[in-house]
N, C-alpha and C positions, 0 to 999 in steps of 0.2 A: 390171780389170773396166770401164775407159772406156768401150773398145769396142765395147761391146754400147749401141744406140740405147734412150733410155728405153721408146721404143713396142716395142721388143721384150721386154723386162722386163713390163714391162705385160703384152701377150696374153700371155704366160705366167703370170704370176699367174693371171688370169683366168682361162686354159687348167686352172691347175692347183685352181683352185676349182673349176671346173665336174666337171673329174675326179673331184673328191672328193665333188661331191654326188651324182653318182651311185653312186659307192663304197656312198653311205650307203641309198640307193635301193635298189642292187642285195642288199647285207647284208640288208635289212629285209627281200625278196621270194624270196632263194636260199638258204636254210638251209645251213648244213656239212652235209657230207655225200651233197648233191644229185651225183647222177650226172651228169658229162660232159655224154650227151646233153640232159638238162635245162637246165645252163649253156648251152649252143651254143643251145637253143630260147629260152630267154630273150634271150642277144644276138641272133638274128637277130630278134626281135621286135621289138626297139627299133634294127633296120638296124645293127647292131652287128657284128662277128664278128672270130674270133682271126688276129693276123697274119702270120709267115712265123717258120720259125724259119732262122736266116741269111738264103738266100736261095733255098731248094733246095725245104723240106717246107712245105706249109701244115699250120696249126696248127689246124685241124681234124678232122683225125685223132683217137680218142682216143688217150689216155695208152696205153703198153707196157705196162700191167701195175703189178708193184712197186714203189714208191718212189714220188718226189718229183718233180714236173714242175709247171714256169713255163709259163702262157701270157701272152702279151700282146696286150691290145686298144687300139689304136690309136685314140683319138678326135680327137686332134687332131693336125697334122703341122706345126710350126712351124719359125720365126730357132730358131737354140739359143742358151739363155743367158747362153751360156760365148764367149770372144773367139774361141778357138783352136778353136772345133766348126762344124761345117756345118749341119745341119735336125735334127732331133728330133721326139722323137713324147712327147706326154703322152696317159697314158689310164691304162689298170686292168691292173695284173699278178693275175695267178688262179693261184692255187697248189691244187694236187692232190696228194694224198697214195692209193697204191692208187687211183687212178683216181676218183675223191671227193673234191668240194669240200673246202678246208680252210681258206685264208682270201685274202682281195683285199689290195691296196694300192693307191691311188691314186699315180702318181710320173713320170717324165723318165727316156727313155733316147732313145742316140744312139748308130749306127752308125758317124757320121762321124768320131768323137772318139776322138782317141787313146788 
């Protein structure tokens, strides 16, 4: 873990605080249960919005129906913290159950990384 420059460690922390306080934001204002469309109206209100899923659909779309589906919001697009990764994105994964909020995560993913 040399590799990685302290000032990258750094805005990611940082990165990864500020993701989580709005985590705490967003939980306090979006109830479980809230429909799709009401999540999408609250992120576009705070210039927010869902990001690609690959590289093909936007995640805008609602949910298909049934089951379980990941979105994720990109807030931040960083160094990755990792030696052996390229950029990264910290922000808010949103989980939907039946097309209905069910819960967030504040966290780090990365395309780049093997």
């Amino acid at each position: 873990m040399g590799c990685v420059l302290p000032s990258t460690r750094k805005a990611h922390s940082e990165n990864l605080a500020r993701a989580q306080a709005f985590k705490q934001v967003f939980d306090s204002e979006v109830n479980p249960g809230a429909s799709f469309d009401e999540v999408l109206a609250y992120l576009k209100a705070h210039n927010l919005h869902f990001g690609w899923v690959g590289l093909t659909a936007p995640q805008d779309e609602p949910p298909r129906g049934d089951g379980r589906e990941e979105r994720e919001v990109e807030m931040f697009r960083e160094e990755s913290p990792n030696w052996y990764c390229g950029k990264g994105s910290v922000g808010l994964g949103i989980y939907f159950v039946n097309g209905k909020l069910d819960r967030t995560e504040a966290g780090y993913w990365s395309f780049d990384c093997p």
